[in-house]
C-alpha positions in Angstrom: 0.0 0.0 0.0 2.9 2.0 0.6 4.5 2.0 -2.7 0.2 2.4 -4.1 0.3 5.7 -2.2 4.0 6.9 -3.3 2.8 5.9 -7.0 -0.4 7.8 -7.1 0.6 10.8 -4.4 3.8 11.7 -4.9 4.4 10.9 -9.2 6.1 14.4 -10.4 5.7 13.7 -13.6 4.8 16.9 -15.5 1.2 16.7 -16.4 -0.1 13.8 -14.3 -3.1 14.2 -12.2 -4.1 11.4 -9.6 -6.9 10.9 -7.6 -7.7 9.3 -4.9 -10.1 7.0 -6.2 -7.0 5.3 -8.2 -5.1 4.8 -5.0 -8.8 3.4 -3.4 -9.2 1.2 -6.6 -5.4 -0.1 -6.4 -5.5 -0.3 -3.0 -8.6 -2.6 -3.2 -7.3 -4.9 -5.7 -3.9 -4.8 -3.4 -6.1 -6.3 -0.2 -8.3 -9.0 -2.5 -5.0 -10.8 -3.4 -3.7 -10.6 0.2 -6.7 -11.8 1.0 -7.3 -14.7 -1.6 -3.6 -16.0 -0.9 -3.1 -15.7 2.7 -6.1 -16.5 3.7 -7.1 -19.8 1.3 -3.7 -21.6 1.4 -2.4 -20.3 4.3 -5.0 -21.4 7.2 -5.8 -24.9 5.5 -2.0 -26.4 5.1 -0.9 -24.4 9.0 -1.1 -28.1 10.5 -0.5 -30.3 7.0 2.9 -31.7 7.5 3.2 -30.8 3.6 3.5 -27.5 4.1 6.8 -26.8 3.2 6.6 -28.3 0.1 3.5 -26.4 -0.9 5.3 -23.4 0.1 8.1 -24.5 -2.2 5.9 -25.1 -5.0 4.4 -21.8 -4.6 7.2 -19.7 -4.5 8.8 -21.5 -7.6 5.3 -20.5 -8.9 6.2 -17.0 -8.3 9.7 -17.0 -9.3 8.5 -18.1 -12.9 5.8 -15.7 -13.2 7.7 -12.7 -12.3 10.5 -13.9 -14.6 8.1 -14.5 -17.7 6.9 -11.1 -17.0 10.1 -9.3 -16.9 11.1 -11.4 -20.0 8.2 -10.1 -21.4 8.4 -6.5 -20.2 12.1 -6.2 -21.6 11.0 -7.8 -24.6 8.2 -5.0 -25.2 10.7 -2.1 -24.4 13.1 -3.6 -27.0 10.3 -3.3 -29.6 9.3 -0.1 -28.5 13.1 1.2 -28.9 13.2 -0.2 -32.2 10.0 1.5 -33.3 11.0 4.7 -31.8 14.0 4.5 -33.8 12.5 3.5 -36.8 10.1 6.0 -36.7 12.7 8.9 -36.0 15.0 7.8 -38.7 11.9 8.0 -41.5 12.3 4.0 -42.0 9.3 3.0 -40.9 
């Protein structure tokens, strides 16, 4: 929530206006999925002596989501450099 605020409150980029009913809708969205993964998994596997292999298995989950997405991301700013370019040098 704290990063939610610092992205909505205190952006200086020239020209953007916020409101607080982005940092309300973010921050929503922010305590669903806290709520959905803490408190589904969490409270049934506390006594399961499996545990820590669910754990595992979640946070390699994780690990491979957040790297497809930054494969992803620097894939899409790679093509977005080359456009750029393209479309500054009168090629495209």
């Amino acid at each position: 929530m704290g990063f939610n605020a610092l992205g909505v409150f205190a952006d200086g980029t020239a020209g953007a206006e916020h409101s607080a009913g982005e940092f309300f809708v973010i921050g929503g969205v922010i305590l669903v999925s806290c709520a959905l993964v803490l408190g589904v998994p969490v409270p049934r596997r506390l006594g399961d002596p499996r545990a820590g292999r669910v754990a595992l298995v979640l946070a390699v989950i994780a690990a491979l989501t957040s790297v497809a997405l930054g494969a992803l991301s620097a894939l899409g700013y790679v093509a977005i450099y080359v456009l750029d370019w393209l479309a500054t040098n009168g090629i495209a």
